[in-house]
Structures are given as structure tokens and as C-alpha cells.
GUZALUM-926421 format. One line per field, with one value per residue (C-alpha): residue number from 1; residue in one letter; x, y, z. Coordinates in pm, 1 decimal. Each point is the difference from the previous one (the first is absolute). Layout:
BEGIN
i: c(NUM,...)
aa: c(a,...)
px: c(X,...)
py: c(Y,...)
pz: c(Z,...)
This chain:
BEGIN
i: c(1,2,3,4,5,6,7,8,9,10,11,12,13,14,15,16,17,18,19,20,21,22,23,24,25,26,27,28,29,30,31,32,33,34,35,36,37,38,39,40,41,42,43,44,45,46,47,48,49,50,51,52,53,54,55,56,57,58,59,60,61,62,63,64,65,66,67,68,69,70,71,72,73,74,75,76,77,78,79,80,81,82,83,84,85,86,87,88,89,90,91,92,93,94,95,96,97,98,99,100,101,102,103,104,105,106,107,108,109,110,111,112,113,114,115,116,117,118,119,120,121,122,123,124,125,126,127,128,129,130,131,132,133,134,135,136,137,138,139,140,141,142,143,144,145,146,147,148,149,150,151,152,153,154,155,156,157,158,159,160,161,162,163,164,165,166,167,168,169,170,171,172,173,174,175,176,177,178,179,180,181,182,183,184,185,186,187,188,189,190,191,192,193,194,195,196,197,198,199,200,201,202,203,204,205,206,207,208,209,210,211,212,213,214,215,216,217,218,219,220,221,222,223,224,225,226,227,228,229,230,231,232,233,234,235,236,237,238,239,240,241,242,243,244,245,246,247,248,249,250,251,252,253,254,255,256,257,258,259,260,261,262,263,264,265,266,267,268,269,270,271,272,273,274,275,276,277,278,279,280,281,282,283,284,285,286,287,288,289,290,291,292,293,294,295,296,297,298,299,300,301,302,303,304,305,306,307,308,309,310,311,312,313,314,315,316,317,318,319,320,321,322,323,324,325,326,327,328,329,330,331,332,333,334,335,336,337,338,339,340,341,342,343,344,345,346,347,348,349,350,351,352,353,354,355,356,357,358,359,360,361,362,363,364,365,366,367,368,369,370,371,372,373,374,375,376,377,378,379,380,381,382,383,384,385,386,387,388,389,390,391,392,393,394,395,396,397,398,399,400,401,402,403,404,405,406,407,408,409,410,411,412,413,414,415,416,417,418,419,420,421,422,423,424,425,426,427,428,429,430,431,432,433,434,435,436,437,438,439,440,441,442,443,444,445,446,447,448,449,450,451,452)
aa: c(x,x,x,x,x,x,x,x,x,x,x,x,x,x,x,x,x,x,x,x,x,x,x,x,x,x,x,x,x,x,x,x,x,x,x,x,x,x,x,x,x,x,x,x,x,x,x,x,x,x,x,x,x,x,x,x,x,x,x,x,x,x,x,x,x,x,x,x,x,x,x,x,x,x,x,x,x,x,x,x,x,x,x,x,x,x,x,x,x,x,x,x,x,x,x,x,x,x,x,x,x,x,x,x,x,x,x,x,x,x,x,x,x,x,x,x,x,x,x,x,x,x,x,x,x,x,x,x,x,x,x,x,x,x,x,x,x,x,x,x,x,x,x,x,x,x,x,x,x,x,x,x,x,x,x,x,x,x,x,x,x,x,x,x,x,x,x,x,x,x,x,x,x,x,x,x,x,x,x,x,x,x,x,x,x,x,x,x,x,x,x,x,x,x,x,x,x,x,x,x,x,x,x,x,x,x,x,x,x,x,x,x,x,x,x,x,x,x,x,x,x,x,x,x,x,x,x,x,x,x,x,x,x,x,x,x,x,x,x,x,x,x,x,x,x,x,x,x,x,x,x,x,x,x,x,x,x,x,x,x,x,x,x,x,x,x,x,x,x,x,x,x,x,x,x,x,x,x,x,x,x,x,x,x,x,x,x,x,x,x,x,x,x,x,x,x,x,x,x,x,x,x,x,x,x,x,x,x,x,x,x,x,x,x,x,x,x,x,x,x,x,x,x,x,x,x,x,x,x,x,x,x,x,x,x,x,x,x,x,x,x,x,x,x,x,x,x,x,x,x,x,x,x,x,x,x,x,x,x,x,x,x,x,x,x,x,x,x,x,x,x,x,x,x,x,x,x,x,x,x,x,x,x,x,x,x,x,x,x,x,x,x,x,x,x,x,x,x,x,x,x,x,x,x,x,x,x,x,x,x,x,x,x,x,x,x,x,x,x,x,x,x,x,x,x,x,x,x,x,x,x,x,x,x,x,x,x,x,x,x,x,x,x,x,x,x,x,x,x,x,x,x)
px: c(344.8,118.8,375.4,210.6,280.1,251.6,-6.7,316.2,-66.0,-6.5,-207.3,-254.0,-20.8,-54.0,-307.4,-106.3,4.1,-167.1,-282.2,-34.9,-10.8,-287.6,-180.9,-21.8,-33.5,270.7,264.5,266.8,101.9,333.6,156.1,299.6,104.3,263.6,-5.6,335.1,16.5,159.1,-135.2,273.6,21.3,-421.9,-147.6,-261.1,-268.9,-177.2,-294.5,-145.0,-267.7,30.5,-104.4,335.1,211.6,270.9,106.4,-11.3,366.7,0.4,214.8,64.3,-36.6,-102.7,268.6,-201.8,-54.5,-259.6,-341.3,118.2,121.5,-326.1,-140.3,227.5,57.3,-409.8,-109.3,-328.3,-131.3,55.2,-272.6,40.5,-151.2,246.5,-71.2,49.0,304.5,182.6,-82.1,154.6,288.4,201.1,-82.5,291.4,203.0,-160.7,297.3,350.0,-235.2,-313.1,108.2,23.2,-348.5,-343.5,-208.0,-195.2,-383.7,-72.5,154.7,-116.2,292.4,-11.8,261.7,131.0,31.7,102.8,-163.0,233.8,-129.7,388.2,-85.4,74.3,-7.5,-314.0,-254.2,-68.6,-308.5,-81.0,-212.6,-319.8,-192.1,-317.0,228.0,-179.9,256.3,125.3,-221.2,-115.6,-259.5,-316.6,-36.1,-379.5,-79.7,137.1,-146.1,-344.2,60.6,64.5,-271.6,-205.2,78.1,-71.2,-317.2,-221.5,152.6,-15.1,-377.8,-80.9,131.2,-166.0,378.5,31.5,249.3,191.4,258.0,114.6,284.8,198.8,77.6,362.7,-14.7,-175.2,150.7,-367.8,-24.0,-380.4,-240.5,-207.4,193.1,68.7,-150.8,-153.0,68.5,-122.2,365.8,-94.8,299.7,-55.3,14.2,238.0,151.9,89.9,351.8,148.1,-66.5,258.6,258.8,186.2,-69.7,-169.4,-403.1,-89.7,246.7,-113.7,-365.3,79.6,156.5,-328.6,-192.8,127.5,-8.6,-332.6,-82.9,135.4,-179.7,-318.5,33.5,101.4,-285.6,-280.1,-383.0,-62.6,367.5,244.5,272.5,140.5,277.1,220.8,236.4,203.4,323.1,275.2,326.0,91.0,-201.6,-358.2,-119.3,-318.8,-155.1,-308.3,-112.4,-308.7,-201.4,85.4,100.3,362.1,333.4,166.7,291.3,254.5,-124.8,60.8,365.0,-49.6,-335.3,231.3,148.7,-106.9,-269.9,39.9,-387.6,-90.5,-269.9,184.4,-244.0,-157.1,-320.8,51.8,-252.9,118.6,149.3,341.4,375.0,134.1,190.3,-219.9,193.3,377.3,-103.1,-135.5,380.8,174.4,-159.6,-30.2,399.3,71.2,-207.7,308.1,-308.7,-23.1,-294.3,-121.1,-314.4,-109.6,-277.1,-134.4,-30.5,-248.0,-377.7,185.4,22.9,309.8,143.7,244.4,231.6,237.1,140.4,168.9,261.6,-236.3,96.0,-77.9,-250.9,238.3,265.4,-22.7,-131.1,-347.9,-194.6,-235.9,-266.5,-75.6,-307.9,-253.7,-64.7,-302.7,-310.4,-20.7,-268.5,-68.2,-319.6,-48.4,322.6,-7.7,246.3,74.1,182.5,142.5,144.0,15.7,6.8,-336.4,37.3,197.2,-228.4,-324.6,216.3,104.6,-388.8,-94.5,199.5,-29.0,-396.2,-5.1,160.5,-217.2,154.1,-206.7,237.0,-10.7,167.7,163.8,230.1,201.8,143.4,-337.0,-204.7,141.5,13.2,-345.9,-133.2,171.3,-179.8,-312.9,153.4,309.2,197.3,158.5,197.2,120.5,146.1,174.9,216.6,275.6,55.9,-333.2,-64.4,-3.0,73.5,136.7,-57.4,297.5,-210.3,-316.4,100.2,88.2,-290.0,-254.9,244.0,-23.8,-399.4,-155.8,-133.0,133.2,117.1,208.3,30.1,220.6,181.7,143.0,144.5,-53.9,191.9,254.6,279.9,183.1,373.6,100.2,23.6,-353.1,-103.9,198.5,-168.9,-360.6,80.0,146.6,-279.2,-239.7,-123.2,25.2,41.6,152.5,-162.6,133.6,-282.0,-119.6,-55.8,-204.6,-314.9,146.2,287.8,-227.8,-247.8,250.3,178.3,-350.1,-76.4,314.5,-36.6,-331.1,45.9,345.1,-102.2,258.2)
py: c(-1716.8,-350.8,-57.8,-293.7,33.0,-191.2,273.7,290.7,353.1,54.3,-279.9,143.3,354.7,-177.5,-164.7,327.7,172.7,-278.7,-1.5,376.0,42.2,-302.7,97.2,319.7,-48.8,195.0,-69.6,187.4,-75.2,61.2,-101.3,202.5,-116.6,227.9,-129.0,140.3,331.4,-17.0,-2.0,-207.2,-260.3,-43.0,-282.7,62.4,-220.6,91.9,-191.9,92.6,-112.1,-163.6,365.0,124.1,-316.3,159.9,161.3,-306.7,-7.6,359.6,-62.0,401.9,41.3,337.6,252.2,174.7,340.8,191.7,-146.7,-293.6,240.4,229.1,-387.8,-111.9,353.3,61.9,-381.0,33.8,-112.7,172.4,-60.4,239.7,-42.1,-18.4,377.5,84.7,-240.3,137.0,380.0,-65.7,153.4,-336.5,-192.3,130.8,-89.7,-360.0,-157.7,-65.2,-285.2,226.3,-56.6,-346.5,-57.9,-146.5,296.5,57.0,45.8,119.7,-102.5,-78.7,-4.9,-124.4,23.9,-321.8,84.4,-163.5,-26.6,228.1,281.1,-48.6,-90.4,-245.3,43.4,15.6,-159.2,172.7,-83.7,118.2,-16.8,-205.1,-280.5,179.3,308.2,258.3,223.5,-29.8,274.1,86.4,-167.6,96.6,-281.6,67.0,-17.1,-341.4,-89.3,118.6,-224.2,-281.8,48.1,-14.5,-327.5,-198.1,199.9,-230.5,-274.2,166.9,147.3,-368.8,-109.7,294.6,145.0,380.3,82.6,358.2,210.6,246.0,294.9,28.1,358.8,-0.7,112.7,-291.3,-344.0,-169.8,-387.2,-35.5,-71.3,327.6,220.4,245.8,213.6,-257.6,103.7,-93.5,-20.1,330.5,33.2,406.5,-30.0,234.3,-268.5,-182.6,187.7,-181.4,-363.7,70.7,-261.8,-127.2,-297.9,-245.0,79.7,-359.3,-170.1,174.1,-62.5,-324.6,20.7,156.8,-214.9,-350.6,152.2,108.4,-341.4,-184.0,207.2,-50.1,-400.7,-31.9,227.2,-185.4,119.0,375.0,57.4,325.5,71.1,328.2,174.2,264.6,262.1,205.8,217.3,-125.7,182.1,67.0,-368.0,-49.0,-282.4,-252.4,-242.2,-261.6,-105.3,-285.4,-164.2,-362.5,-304.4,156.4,-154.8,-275.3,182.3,-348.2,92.4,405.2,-25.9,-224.7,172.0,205.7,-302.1,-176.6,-293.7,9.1,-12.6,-21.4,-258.0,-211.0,-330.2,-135.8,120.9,327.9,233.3,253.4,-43.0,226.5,-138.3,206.7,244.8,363.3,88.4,-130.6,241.3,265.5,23.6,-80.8,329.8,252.5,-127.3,129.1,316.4,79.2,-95.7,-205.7,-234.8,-249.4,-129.1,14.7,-223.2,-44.1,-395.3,-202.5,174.2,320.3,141.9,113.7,316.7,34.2,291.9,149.3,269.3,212.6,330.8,301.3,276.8,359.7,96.6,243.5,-183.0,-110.6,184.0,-44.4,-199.2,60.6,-225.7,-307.6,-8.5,-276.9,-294.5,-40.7,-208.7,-281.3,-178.1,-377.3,-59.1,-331.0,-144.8,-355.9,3.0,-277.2,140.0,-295.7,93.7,-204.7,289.3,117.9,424.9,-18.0,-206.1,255.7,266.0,-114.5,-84.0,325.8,202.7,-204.2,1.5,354.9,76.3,-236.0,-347.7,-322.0,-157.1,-384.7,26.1,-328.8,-80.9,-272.9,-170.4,-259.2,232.8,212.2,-307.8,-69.5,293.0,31.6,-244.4,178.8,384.6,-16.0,297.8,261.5,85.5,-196.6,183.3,-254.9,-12.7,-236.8,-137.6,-165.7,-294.1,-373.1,122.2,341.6,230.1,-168.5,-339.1,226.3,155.0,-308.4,-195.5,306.6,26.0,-422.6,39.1,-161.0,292.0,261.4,269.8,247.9,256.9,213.5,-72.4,218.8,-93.7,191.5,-92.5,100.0,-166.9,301.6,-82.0,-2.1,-419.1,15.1,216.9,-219.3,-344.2,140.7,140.8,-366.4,-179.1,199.5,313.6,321.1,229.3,-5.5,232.2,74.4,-2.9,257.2,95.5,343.0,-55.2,239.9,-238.0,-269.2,110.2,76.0,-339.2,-117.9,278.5,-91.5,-342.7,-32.4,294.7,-154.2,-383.8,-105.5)
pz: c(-588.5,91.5,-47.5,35.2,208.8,-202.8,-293.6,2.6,21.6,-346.4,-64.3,267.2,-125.4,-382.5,141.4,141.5,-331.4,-195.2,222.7,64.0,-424.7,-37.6,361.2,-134.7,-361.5,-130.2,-327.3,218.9,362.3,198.9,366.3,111.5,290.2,205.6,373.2,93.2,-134.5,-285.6,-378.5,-180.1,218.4,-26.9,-158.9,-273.9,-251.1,-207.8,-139.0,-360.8,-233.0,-309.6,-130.2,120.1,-108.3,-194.2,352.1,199.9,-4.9,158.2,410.4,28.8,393.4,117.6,115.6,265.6,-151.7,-121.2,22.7,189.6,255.7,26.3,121.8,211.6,176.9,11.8,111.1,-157.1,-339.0,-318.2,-314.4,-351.6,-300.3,-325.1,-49.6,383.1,-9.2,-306.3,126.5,377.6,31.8,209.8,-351.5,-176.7,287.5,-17.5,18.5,-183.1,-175.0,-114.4,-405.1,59.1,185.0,-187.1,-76.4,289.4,-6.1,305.6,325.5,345.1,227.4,386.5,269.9,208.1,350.9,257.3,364.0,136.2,-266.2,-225.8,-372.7,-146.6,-360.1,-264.0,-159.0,-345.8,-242.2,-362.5,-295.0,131.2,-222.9,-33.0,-103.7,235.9,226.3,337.1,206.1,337.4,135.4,202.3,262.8,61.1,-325.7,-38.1,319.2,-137.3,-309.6,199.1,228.5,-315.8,-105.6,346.7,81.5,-110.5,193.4,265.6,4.9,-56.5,345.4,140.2,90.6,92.9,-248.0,68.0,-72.4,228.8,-3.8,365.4,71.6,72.6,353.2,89.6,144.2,18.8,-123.5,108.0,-307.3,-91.4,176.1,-320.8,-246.9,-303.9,-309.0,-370.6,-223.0,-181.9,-156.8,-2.8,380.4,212.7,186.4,-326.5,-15.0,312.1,-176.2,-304.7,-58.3,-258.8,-165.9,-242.0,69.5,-162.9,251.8,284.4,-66.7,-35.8,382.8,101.1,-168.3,144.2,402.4,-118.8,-97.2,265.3,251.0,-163.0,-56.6,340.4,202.9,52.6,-44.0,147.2,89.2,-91.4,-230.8,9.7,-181.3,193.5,-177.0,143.5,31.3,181.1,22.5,-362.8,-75.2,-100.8,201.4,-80.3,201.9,-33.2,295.7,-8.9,274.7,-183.4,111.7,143.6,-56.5,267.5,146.8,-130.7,-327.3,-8.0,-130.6,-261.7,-161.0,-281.6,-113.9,-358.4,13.3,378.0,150.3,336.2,-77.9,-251.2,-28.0,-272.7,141.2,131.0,-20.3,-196.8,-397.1,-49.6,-106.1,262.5,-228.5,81.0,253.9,-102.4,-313.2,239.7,173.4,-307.3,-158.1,310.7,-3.2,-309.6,21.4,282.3,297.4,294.7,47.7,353.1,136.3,321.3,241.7,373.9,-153.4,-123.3,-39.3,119.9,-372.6,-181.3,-103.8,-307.7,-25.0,-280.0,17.0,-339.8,-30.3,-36.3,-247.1,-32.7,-268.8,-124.9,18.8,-351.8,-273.9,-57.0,-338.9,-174.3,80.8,-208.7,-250.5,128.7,-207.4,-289.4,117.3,-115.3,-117.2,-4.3,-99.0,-147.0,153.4,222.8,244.8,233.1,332.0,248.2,366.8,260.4,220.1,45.2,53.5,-354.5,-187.8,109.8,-67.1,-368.9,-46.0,114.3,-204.4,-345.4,-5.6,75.9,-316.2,-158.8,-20.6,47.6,285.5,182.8,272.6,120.6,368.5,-146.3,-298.0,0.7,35.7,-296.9,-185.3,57.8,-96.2,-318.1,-120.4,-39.2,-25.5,-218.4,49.4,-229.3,322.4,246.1,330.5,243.7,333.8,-58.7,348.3,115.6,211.4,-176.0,-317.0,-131.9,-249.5,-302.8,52.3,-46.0,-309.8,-180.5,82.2,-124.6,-284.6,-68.9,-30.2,-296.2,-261.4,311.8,-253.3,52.5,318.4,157.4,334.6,267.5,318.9,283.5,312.4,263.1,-159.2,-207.4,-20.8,-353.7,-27.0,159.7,-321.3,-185.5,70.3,-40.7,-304.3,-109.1,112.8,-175.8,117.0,-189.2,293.9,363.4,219.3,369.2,288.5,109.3,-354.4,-85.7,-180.2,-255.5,-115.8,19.5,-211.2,-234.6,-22.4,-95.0,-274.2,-170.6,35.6,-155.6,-280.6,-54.5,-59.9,265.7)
């Protein structure tokens, strides 16, 4: 998270809790900063919804005891549902502030440490926008859903595309060295890949090193994904046979719209956000993220790594019911994605539930087509090349006789003013990349039965 240096303290930590609540796409997030010891003398801010408005006047810092000390004293990240929350038995000793709070729903909390191991406060979440709970996550599982989405990509460059599980023993970095493995969830191993977290955010972390790796490895190269335990850490890595990364450039490849090939007529389309949102997000999940390379046409390897917990550490859920099918038979749907994996992906996925999809790389293409396959759906990435996806919408929505469709915007921008200004320009739904086919389908069901 870039910071300017002429902000205070308090100022600072602010910033950190309004990004961690739209990052992360909470109504509820919290900073407590407590560098020197000392509880009173922290700073806090909090950042709230307009859902929670009435409390936005609510300054109660933190005393210290109770929950706040089971994370400060344990270092590792705590996640309870509202049930598992309200039955704990540090909740009652939440704090000489607990009547005053918001009602909680939820809450994902993550400890601040410095490099020396002190802490240095929290970072607390609660009640998330899609209103599911905080849980434990299964990293290969989101790997495997990941994987899913870039496949195709990937078999059409001819790339050897793998996943592979390092047994913990092991210090190996050569490719093939392990065990492959398929991402049955059921597996054995699965247990040692728990952490806590946000399974949509870090998909979407997967998902853009994923990407990268595949854009960037040319025709019959390798990308391979390596998980493993480290210490009380699960660790993953995707290393690619690409095009490598020129050692001046290595310490500025996390930052926003920084690219190493910045011309007008670079090779390869991208705003240079993927991996500012990749650090950003393994930041906030309490992880540590940095790329490695031997240099240019050497290949690149990027690495996060996130707190581990215990699978009975929390108590367990029961398990979610999976969503409906869905069924669009009958429904046009015109998808537009400048990035090429995504658009086959979206494609894919629509027809095979039926939908008559045009798929379209840019704004004149989309434009172009629409004028022979009207759509009762439109799906569109906002930041494209030349012209975006706002300047899309309102020329399709400007077309003589055009009628009446449904828009959704699908894209990596997901702070809350980025949900905001697609809303405002038009669209009827803001979808985060990497978005499940299950809430996309949806968002198109409702659109259509719903007359937008």
C-alpha cells in the first residue's frame, strides 16, 4: 500500500482501515495501532459503511483485554463466525467498549507485527458485502479454481500447466521435482493448506500470478504452482519459463501502473495494477509477498506467503449448500476482455449453460458486434486499451432502436468508489475478477428475470 510521507500517524493508520474495509469488501474495518506497548496511548480508525452510519461517530479505542489480548499474545490470525464469536468466552471481555460497538457480523481479526516478531496492534474486519462468513480456507482448492479459469489459455500456447504439493522435508526449487497432484479437495494433504481469510480475495491473488505467468511464457513453456508448509506459514510460489524480469526493474514490479515495458507499443495490454492488488491483498490477509528472477528470458518466480492455522483450531461449519443451475437458454450475452485467458474463460462457461455469447477484445470490437447481436446481457472489463468499458456502455446504450439490456461490470477495480462509478455510469452489477461462474451466472439470472 503506497503512502505519502507527509500524512501523521493517525492519518496513516485511517488510510489503512479505509482500504483494508473496500480491498476486502467489508461494512466494518478497524486499525489499532499500539507500537509502544501500551493500549491507551494507541491510535485507532475505524472505517464504516454507509450501512453502519449512525455509528460513524463511534472513537472507542481498544483497552487491550480480552479478545484483543488472545491476538496480540498468540500473533496469529483469529476468524469466528457471529455464532462462534458471541459463544467465545474472551467476547464478554471484549472490551470496556463492547455495548457501544456496531453489531458485529462476523469478524476476521489479524495481528500487526513487526520485523522483530513485537505486535503492533490489529487489523479487525466484519460483516462482508456479499454477507457470507469469515471461514477457513483450503488453499488448494482455491488454487484448483484458479487453475480452472487460465487453463484454456494456457493449453492454447501449448504451456505445461501444474500444480504440485512440496513435502515439507524438502528444500528442492527444480521444476518436477514433487509429487503432482489434482486439487481434490478430499485429499490428505489438504489439512496443512488452512488459512484464514477471504477465499474470493485470495483467488483473485492466485488468479492474477496465474495470469501473468501465462501472458508472459511464450509457446511450449512452464508455469507451475508450488505449495507448501513453512514454519507455521503456508507458502505458494509460480514459477514460469517467460520472458524474466530486468534486475533495475525487480523492486518496483508491486507498485501501481508501474510496467516494465511502458510504451505505447508494448507487446503486452495490462494497466499495471495485478500485482499492486496482489500485495495490497496478501498484506491484509497478515502475508508477505516478493518476486524473484535470474533476469531477462530467465523466468520469474512469485512468492506469498500467509499465517497457517490448525484445523481444530476453530470450530468447524457446516458446509455450505451449492448453488442451483442455472439455465440460460435463449439469452444473448455480449462478453468484452481485453485480456484474452478471461474472455475464453467467460465464453466457455456462459455457452455451456446455454447462452448464445459474442465474444469481443475491445470496446470496437464490442461495438461492432452489437450491431448485428444485440444483447440481453452485456458482461464488460472496465479498464481496456483506447477506450474502456463506461465509454462502452454508453455508446451500446446511445444505439438507435438498441432496447433495453442489462449491464455488469466485471473488473479488478473493487474499492467501494470503483463500485460506485460503474453503478453511476450505468451498469447494474459490479463484479470483482476472478469472479466464480456461480455468482456470475447469477447476476445474469436476476438481471434478465428481474428487467434490470
Amino acid at each position: 500500500m503506497a503512502l505519502n510521507s507527509t500524512l501523521s500517524v493517525a492519518e496513516i493508520v485511517q488510510l489503512a482501515a479505509d482500504r483494508a474495509r473496500s480491498i476486502l469488501e467489508v461494512h466494518q474495518a478497524a486499525v489499532n495501532l499500539n507500537a509502544i506497548g501500551n493500549w491507551e496511548r494507541g491510535i485507532s480508525k475505524f472505517s464504516l459503511s454507509e450501512k453502519y452510519a449512525k455509528w460513524r461517530d463511534y472513537s472507542e479505542a481498544p483497552d487491550g483485554t480480552g479478545i484483543y489480548r488472545e491476538i496480540a499474545q498468540q500473533q496469529l490470525p483469529m476468524r469466528m463466525t457471529q455464532a462462534e464469536l458471541e459463544a467465545h468466552p474472551a467476547w464478554r471481555g471484549f472490551g470496556k467498549s463492547a455495548d457501544k460497538h456496531p453489531p458485529m457480523r462476523g469478524w476476521l481479526a489479524v495481528p500487526l507485527t513487526a520485523r522483530n516478531g513485537k505486535n503492533l496492534g490489529i487489523i479487525q474486519l466484519s460483516d462482508k458485502y456479499d454477507e457470507s462468513e469469515f471461514g477457513e480456507d483450503n488453499v488448494i482448492s482455491i488454487v484448483d479454481e484458479a487453475l480452472n479459469t487460465v487453463r484454456l489459455a494456457a493449453d492454447a500456447k501449448s504451456i505445461d500447466l501444474r500444480l504440485t504439493i512440496v513435502p515439507q522435508e524438502s528444500e528442492s526449487s527444480e521444476f518436477g521435482s514433487f509429487t503432482e497432484v489434482s486439487g481434490n479437495s478430499n485429499s490428505a494433504l489438504n489439512p496443512r493448506f488452512l488459512v484464514l481469510g477471504d477465499a474470493n480475495r485470495l483467488q483473485q491473488v492466485i488468479w492474477n500470478l496465474l495470469t501473468n505467468a501465462v501472458k508472459f511464457t511464450p509457446h511450449g513453456g512452464r508455469v507451475e504452482i508450488r505449495l507448501r508448509e513453512v514454519d507455521s506459514s503456508v507458502e505458494l510460489a509460480v514459477t514460469d519459463t517467460g520472458i524474466g524480469i530486468a534486475a533495475d526493474f525487480l523492486p518496483y514490479v508491486f507498485e501501481s501502473f508501474r510496467q516494465a515495458d511502458a510504451t505505447i507499443t508494448r507487446n503486452y495490454s495490462g494497466l499495471g495494477l495485478g500485482l499492486a492488488i496482489v500485495r495490497q491483498l496478501v498484506e491484509l490477509h497478515g502475508g508477505t509477498v516478493w518476486a524473484e528472477s535470474g533476469g531477462l528470458d530467465m523466468g520469474a518466480t512469485f512468492t506469498f506467503r500467509l499465517p497457517a492455522c490448525s484445523p481444530n483450531s476453530i470450530a468447524s461449519e457446516e458446509p455450505g449448500m451449492p448453488a442451483g443451475g442455472a439455465n440460460l437458454e435463449g439469452i444473448q450475452v455480449l462478453v468484452v476482455d481485453d485480456e484474452v485467458d478471461s474472455l475464453e474463460f467467460l465464453a466457455f462457461v456462459l455457452s455451456d449453460y446455454g447462452a448464445q455469447v459474442r465474444a469481443a477484445a475491445s470496446a470496437a470490437e464490442a461495438f461492432q458486434a452489437a450491431s448485428e447481436f444485440l444483447p440481453d446481457v452485456l458482461v464488460s472489463d472496465i479498464g481496456m486499451p483506447e477506450e474502456d468499458g463506461y465509454s462502452l456502455l454508453a455508446r451500446l446504450r446511445s444505439l438507435a432502436g438498441g432496447g433495453k439490456f442489462g449491464a455488469i461490470a466485471l473488473t479488478a477495480y473493487a474499492r467501494d468508489e470503483d463500485r460506485e462509478r460503474a453503478l453511476a455510469a450505468g451498469f447494474d452489477r459490479h463484479l470483482a475478477k476472478p469472479v466464480e461462474a456461480e455468482a456470475l451466472l447469477e447476476a445474469i439470472v436476476k438481471l434478465v428475470i428481474g428487467n434490470w
